[in-house]
VEXKOLTOR-191027 format. One record per residue: residue number from 1; y, z, x of N, C-alpha, C in turn. Coordinates in Angstrom, 2 decimals, always signed. Layout:
N
     i        ny        nz        nx       cay       caz       cax        cy        cz        cx
   NUM         Y         Z         X         Y         Z         X         Y         Z         X
...
% end
This chain:
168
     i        ny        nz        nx       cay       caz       cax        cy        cz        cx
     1    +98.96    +94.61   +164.60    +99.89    +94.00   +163.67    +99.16    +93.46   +162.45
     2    +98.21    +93.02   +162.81    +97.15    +92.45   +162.03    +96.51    +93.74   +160.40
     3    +96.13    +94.64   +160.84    +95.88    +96.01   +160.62    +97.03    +96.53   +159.69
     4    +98.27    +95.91   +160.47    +99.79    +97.12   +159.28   +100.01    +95.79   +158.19
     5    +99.67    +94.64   +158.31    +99.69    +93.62   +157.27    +98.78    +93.77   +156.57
     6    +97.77    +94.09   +156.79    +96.63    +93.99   +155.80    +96.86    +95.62   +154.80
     7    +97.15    +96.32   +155.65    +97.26    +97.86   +154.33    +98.55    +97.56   +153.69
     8    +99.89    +96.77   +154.52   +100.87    +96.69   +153.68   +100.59    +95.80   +152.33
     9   +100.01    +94.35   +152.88    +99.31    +93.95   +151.34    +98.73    +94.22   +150.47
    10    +97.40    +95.11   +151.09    +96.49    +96.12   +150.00    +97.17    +96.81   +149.35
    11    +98.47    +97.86   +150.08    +99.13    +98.39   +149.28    +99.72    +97.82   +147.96
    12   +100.60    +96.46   +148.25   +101.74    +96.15   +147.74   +100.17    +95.67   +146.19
    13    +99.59    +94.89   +146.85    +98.82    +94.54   +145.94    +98.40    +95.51   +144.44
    14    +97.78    +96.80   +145.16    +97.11    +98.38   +144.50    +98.67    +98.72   +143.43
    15    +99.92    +98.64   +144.68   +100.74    +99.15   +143.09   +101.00    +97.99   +142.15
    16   +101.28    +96.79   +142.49   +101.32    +96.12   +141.85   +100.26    +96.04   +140.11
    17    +99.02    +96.20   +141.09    +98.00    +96.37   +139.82    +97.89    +97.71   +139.01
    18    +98.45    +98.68   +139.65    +98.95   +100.06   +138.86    +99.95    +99.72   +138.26
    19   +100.83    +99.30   +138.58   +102.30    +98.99   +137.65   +101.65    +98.30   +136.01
    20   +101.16    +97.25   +136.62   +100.44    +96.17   +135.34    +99.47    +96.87   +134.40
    21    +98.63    +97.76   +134.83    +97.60    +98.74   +134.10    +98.38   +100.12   +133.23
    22    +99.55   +100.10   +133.98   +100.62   +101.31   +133.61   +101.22   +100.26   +132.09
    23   +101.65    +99.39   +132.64   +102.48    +98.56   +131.57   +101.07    +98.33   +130.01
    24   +100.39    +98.11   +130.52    +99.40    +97.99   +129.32    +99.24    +98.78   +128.15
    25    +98.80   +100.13   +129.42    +98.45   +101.32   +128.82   +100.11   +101.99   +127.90
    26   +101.41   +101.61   +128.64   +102.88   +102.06   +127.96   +102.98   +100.91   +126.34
    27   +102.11    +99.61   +126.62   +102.35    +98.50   +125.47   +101.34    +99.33   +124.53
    28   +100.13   +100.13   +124.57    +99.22   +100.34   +123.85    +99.86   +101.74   +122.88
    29   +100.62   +102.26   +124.08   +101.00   +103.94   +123.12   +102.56   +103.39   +122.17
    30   +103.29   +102.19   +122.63   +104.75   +101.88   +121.80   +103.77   +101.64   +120.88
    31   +103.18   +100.53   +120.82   +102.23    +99.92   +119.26   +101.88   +101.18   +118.74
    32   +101.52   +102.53   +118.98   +100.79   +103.34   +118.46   +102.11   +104.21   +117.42
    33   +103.32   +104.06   +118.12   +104.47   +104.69   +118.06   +104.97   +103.76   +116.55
    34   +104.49   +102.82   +116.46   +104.98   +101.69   +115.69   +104.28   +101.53   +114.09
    35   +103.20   +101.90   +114.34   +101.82   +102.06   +113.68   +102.56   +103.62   +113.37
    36   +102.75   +104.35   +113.73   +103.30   +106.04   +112.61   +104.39   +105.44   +112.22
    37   +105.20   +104.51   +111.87   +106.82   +103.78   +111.17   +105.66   +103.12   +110.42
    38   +104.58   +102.42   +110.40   +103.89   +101.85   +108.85   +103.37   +102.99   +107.96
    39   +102.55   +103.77   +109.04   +102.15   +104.97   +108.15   +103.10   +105.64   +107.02
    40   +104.29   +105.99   +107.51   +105.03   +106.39   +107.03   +105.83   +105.55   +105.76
    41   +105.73   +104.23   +106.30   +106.12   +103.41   +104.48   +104.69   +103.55   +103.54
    42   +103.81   +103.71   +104.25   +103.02   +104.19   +103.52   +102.99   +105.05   +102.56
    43   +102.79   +106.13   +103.39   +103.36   +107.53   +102.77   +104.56   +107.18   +101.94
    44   +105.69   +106.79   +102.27   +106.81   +106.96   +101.46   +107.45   +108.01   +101.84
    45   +107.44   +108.68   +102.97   +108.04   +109.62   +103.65   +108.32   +109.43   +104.93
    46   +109.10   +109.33   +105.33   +109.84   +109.21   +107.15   +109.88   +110.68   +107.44
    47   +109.74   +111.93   +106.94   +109.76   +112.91   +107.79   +109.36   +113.31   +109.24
    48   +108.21   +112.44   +109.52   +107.32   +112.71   +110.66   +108.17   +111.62   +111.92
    49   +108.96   +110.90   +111.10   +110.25   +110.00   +112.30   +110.57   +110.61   +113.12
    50   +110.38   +112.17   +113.43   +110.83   +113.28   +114.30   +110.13   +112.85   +115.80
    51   +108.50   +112.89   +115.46   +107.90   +112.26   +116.44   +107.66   +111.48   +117.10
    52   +108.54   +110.35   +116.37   +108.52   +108.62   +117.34   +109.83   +108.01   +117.41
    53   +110.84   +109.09   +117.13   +112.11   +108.49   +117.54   +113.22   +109.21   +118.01
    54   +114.09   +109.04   +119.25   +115.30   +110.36   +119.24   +115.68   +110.37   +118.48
    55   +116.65   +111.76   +118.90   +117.57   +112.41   +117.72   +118.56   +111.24   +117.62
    56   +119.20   +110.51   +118.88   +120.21   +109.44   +118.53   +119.89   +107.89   +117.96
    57   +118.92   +107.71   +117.38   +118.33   +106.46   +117.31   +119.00   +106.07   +115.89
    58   +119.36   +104.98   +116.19   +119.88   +104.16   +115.29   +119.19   +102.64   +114.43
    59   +119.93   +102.48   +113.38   +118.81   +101.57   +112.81   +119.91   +100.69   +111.90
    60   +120.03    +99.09   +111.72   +120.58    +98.38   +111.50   +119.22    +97.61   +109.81
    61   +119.64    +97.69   +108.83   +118.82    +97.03   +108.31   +119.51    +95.97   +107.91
    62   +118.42    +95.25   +106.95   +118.41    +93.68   +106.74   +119.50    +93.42   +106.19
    63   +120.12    +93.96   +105.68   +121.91    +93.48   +104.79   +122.72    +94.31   +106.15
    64   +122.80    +95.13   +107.19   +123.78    +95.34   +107.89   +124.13    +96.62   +107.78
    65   +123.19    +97.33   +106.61   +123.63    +98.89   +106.88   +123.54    +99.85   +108.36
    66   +124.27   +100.44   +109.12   +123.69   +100.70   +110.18   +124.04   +102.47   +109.59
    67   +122.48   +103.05   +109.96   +122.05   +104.40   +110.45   +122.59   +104.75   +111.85
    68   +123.59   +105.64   +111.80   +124.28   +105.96   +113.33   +123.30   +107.51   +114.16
    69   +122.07   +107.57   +113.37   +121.63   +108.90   +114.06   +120.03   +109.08   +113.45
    70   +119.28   +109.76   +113.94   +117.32   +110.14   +113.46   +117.46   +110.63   +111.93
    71   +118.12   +111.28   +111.57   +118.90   +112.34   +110.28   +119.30   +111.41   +109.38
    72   +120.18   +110.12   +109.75   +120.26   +109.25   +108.93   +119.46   +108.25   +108.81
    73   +118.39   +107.65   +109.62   +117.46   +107.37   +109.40   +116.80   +107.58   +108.47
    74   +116.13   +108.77   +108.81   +115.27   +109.57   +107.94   +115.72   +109.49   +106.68
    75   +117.03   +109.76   +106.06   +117.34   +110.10   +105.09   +117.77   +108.94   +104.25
    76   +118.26   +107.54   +104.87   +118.43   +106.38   +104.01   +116.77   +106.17   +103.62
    77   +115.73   +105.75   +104.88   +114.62   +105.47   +104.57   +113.64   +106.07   +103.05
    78   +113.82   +107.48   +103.64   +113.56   +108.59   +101.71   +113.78   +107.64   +101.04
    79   +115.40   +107.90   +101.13   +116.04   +107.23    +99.46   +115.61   +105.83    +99.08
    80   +115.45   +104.94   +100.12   +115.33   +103.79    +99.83   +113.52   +103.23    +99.30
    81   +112.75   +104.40    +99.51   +111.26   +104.66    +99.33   +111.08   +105.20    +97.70
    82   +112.18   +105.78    +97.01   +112.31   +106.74    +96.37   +112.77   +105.56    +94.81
    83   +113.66   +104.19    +95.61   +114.93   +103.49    +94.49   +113.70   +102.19    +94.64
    84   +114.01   +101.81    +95.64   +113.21   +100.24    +95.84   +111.89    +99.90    +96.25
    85   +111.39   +100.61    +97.15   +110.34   +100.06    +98.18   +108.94   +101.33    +97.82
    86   +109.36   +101.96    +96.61   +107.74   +102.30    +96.31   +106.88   +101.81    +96.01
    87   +107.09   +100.43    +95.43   +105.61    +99.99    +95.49   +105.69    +98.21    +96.80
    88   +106.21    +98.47    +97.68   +106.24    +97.10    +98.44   +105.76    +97.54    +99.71
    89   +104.98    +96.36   +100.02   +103.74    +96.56   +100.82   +104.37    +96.28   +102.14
    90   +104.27    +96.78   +102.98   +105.11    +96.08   +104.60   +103.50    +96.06   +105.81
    91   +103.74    +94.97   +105.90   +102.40    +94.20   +106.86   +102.63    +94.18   +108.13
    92   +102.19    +95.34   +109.44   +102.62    +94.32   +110.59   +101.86    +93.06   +111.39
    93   +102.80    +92.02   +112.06   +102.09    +90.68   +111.87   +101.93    +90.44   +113.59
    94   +102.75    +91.08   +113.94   +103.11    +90.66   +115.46   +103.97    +91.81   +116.69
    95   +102.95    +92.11   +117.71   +104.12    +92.65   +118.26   +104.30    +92.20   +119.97
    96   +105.90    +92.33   +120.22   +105.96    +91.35   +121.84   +106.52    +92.20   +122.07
    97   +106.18    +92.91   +123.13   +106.75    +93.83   +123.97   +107.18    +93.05   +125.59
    98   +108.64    +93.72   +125.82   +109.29    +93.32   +127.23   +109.99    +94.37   +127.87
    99   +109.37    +94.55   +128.84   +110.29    +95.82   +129.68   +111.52    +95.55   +130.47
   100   +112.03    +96.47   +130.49   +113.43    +96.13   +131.03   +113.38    +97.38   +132.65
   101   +113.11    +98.32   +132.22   +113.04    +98.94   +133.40   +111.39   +100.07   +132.71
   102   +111.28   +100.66   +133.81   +109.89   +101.44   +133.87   +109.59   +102.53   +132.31
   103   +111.27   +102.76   +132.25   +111.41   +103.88   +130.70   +112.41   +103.06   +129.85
   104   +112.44   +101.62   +129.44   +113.22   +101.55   +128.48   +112.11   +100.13   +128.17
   105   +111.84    +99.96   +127.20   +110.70    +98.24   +126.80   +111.83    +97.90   +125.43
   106   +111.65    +96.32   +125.13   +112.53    +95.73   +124.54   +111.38    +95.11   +123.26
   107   +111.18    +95.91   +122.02   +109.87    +94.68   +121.30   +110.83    +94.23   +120.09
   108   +109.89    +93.00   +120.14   +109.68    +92.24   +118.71   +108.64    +92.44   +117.60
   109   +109.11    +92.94   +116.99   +108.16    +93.41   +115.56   +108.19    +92.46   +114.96
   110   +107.16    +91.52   +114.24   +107.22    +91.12   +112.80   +106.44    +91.43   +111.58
   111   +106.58    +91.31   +110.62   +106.22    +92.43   +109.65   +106.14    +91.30   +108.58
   112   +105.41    +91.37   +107.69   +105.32    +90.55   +106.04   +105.70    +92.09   +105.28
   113   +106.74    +91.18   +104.55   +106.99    +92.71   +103.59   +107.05    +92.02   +102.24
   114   +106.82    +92.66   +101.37   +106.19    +92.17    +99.87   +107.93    +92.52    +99.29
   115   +107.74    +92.08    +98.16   +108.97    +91.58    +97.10   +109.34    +93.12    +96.76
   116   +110.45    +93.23    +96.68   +111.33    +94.57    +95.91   +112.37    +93.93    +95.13
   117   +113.32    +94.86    +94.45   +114.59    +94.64    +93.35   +115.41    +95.90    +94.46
   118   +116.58    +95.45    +94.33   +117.56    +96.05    +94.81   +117.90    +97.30    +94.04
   119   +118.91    +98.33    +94.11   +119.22    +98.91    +93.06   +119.90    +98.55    +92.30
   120   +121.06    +97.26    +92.86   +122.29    +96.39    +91.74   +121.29    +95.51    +91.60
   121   +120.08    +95.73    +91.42   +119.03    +94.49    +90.31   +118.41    +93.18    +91.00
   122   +118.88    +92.76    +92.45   +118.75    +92.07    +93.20   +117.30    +91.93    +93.29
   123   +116.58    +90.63    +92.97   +115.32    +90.78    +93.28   +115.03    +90.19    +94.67
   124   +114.23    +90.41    +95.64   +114.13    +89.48    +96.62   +112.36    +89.31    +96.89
   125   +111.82    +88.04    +97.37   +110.17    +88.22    +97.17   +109.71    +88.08    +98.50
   126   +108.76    +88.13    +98.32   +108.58    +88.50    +99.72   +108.58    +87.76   +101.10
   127   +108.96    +88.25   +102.25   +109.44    +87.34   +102.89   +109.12    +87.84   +104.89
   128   +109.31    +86.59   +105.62   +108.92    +87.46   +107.17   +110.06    +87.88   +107.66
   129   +109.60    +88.88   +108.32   +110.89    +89.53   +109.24   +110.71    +89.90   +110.55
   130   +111.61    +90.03   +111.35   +112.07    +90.37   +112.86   +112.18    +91.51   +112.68
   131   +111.99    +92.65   +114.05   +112.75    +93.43   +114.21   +113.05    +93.52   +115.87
   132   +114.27    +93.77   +116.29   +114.34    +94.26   +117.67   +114.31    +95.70   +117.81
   133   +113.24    +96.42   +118.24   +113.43    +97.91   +118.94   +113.64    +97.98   +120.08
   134   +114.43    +98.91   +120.78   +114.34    +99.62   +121.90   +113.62   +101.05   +121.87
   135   +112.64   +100.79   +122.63   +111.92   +102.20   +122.66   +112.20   +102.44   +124.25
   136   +112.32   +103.62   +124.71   +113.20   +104.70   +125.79   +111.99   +105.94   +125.64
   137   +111.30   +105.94   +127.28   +110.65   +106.65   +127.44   +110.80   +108.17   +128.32
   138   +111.00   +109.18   +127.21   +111.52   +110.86   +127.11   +110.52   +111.27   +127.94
   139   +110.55   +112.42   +128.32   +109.26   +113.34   +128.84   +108.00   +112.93   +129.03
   140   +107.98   +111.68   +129.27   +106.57   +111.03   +129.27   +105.70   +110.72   +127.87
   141   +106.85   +110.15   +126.96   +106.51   +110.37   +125.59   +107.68   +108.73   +125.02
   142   +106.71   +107.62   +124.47   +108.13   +106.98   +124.32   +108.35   +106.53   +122.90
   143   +109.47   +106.98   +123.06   +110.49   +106.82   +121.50   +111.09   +105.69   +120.84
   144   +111.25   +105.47   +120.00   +112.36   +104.48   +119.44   +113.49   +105.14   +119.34
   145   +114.24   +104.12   +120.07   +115.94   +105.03   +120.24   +116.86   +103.69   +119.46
   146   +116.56   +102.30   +119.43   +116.99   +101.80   +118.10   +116.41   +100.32   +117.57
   147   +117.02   +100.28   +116.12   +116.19    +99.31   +115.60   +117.26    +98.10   +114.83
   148   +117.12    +96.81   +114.91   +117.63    +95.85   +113.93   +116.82    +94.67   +113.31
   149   +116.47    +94.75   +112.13   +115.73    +93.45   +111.44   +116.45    +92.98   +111.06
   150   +115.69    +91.97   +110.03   +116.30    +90.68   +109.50   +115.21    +89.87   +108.79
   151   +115.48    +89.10   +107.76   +114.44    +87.86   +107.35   +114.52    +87.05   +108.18
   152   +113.44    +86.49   +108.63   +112.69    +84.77   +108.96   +113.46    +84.13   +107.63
   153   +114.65    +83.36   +108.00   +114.60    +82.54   +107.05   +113.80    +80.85   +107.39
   154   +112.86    +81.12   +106.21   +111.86    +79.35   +107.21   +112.69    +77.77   +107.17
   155   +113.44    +77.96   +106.40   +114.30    +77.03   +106.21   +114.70    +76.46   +107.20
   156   +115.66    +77.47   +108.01   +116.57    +77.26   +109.37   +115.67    +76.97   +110.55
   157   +114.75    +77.59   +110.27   +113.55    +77.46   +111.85   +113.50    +76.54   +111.72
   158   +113.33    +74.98   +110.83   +113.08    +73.87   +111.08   +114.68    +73.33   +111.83
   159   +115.55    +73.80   +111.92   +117.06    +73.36   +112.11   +117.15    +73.63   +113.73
   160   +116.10    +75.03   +114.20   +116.50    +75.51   +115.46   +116.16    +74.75   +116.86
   161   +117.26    +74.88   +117.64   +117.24    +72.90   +118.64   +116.34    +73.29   +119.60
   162   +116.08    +74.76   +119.83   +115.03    +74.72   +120.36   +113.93    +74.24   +120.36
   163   +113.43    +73.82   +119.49   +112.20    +73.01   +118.99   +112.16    +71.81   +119.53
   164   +113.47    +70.98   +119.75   +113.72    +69.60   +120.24   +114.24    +70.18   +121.59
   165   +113.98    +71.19   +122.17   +114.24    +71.01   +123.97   +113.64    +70.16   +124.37
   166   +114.15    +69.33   +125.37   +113.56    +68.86   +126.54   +112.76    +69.69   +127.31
   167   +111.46    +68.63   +127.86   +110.48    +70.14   +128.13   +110.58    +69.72   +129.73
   168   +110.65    +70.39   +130.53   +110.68    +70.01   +132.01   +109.43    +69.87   +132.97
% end
């Protein structure tokens, strides 16, 4: 009895520490997945979005436009590389990754993105931002299947009551 406890622990232990070495190695390739979405504001081209996101992936930006598909993605991002954001620098600052099940992880992006003008003339300077992705892992390959940012407004963070929880 002694003997089926000790391999059942070794076991439980061994996957346990495979699961955790698995999770590392899945946090190291999303960041990598995340890192070709800077490249690409880089570039000023999202074409290569083919490779790090499904065909159904959707994308919510900072005023509420939502992209319902990879195609529209791709194709607001162009335009918006093309009107506003050719010369604005996007920084990433932070990333928190949380899994939800073995093929779906939940991150937090934050990003410094430098000042642009709108196309109705809107200037805005530069400022921090959130993003929530879901990345969903395909063929052993994992994707961004969708995205929503937003500004850090710093203002309100001083307002948020979380800060004044009671700590237990």
């Amino acid at each position: 009895m002694k003997y089926l406890l000790f391999i059942l622990a070794t076991w439980g232990f061994s996957t346990f520490t495979c699961l955790a070495q698995n999770q590392e190695q899945d946090k190291a390739i999303i960041e990598g997945q995340i890192d070709l979405f800077f490249k690409d504001w880089e570039n000023h081209n999202f074409e290569n979005m083919v490779n790090y996101a499904t065909e159904d992936s959707d994308w919510v930006n900072v005023v509420g436009m939502w992209w319902k598909n990879r195609k529209e993605v791709i194709y607001a991002h162009n335009v918006f590389h093309k009107v506003m954001f050719r010369n604005t620098k996007l920084t990433k600052t932070s990333v928190h990754t949380r899994f939800i099940t073995k093929d779906v992880a939940i991150v937090r992006l934050y990003w410094h993105m430098g000042e642009y003008t709108t196309p109705s003339g809107n200037h805005h300077d530069e400022a921090e931002n959130i993003a929530m992705m879901v990345f969903v892992k395909k063929a052993e390959k994992w994707l961004l299947t969708a995205t929503e940012n937003l500004v850090i407004e710093e203002a309100a963070q001083k307002s948020n009551p979380v800060n004044r929880m009671p700590k237990e």
